[in-house]
Each structure stands twice: as C-alpha cells, then as structure tokens.
FILO-154109 format. One line per 10 residues: number of its first residue (from 1); for each residue x, z, y of C-alpha. Coordinates in pm, 1 decimal. Example, Ala and Ser with C-alpha at 12.3 -4.5 7.8 and 13.67 -1.06 7.14 Angstrom:
BEGIN
1) 1230.0,780.0,-450.0; 1367.0,714.0,-106.0
END
This chain:
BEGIN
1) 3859.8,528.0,-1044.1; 3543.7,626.4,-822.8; 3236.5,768.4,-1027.4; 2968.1,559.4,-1149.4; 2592.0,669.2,-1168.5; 2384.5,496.2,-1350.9; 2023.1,403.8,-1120.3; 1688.4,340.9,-1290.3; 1574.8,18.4,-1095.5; 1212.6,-156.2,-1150.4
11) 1184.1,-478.5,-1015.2; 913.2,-752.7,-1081.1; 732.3,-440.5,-1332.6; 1075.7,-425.3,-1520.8; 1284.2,-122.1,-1539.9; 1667.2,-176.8,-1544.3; 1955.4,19.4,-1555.2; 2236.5,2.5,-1314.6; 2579.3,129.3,-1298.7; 2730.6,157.5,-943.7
21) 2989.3,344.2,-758.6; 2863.4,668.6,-648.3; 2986.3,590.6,-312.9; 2729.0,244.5,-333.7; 2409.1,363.9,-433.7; 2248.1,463.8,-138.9; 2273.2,110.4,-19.5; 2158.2,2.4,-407.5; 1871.8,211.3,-380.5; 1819.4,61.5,21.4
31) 1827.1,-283.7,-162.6; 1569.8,-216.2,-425.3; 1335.3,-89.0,-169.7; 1392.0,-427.1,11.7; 1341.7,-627.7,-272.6; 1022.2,-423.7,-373.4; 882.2,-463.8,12.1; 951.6,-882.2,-47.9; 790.2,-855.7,-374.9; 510.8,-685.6,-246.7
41) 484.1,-938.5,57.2; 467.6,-1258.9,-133.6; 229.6,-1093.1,-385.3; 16.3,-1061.4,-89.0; 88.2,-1358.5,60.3; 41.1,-1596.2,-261.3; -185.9,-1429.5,-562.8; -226.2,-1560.5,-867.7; 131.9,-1662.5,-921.5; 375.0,-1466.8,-1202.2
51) 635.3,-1233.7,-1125.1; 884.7,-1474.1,-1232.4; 754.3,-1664.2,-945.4; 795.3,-1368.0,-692.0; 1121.1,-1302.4,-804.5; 1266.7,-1672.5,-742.3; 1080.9,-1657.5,-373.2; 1259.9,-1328.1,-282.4; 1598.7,-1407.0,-416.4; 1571.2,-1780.8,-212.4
61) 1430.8,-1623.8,70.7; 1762.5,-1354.5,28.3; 1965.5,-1635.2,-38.0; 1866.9,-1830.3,228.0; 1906.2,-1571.1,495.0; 2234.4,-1449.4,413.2; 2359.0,-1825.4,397.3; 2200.0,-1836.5,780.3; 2410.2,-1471.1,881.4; 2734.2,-1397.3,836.8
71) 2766.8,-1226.8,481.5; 2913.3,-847.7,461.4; 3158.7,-771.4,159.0; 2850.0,-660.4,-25.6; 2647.9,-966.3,37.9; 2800.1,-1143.7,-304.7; 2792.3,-785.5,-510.1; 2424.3,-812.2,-404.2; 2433.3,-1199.6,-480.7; 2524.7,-1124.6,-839.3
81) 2310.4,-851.9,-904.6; 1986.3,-1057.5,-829.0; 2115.2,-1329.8,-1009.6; 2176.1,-1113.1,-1301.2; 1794.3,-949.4,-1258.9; 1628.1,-1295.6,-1191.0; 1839.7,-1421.3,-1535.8; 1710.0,-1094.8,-1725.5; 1375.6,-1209.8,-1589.6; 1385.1,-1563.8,-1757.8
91) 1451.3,-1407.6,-2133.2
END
C-alpha cells in the first residue's frame, strides 16, 4: 500500500484536508493552484457573486473542458474530488 499524506487545501476561503498517495500530490497541489487561478478569474470577472457561485462556475467550466478533451486516468479522481468540495460547500 503506497503512503498517504494528508494536504491542507483552501478552496472558495475553506480549508480542507486531503489524503492522497504520496506519489499524487504534486499533481493535487498543481490542481489546487488551478482551481485557485479559476477562482480568482471569475472573482474578477463577475463581483458581487458568493463563493458558492465561483465554485459551481469553475467546476462547470472543469467539467466542461474535460468532457471537450480526452480525459487522463486522473480526470474522474479529480471529477470526484470537486464534486466532493463543491458538496462540502453546499452544507
């Protein structure tokens, strides 16, 4: 069994914990800075909305272009994981 470490992730001014393979967290860490780049973007591009709002744009505009590409094996990992965040999100 590979080693997990666990990855302090803030999204959407929420702090979240993530376990992931040791050998996955660069690209973890590659996808929260891409997530926090689109978050930044549409906060930019649209004020005055919530963050709840900013989340759903970046995870359709994710969803939208991976649908477009062909996915990788990580593409549905990823899938899940924003799915899980944007869930967390609606609480």
């Amino acid at each position: 069994m590979e080693e997990q470490v666990v990855i302090n992730a803030r999204v959407a001014n929420r702090n979240y914990k993530i376990k992931v393979n040791s050998s996955n967290e660069g690209f973890v860490r590659e996808q929260l800075s891409l997530i926090a780049e689109k978050l930044h973007s549409f906060k930019l591009n649209f004020p005055g909305r919530d963050e709840q709002d900013y989340m759903a744009m970046v995870l359709l505009e994710y969803v939208t272009t991976a649908s477009s590409k062909e996915s990788v094996p990580n593409d549905t990992w990823v899938e899940q994981e924003l799915l899980k965040i944007s869930n967390l999100l609606d609480r």
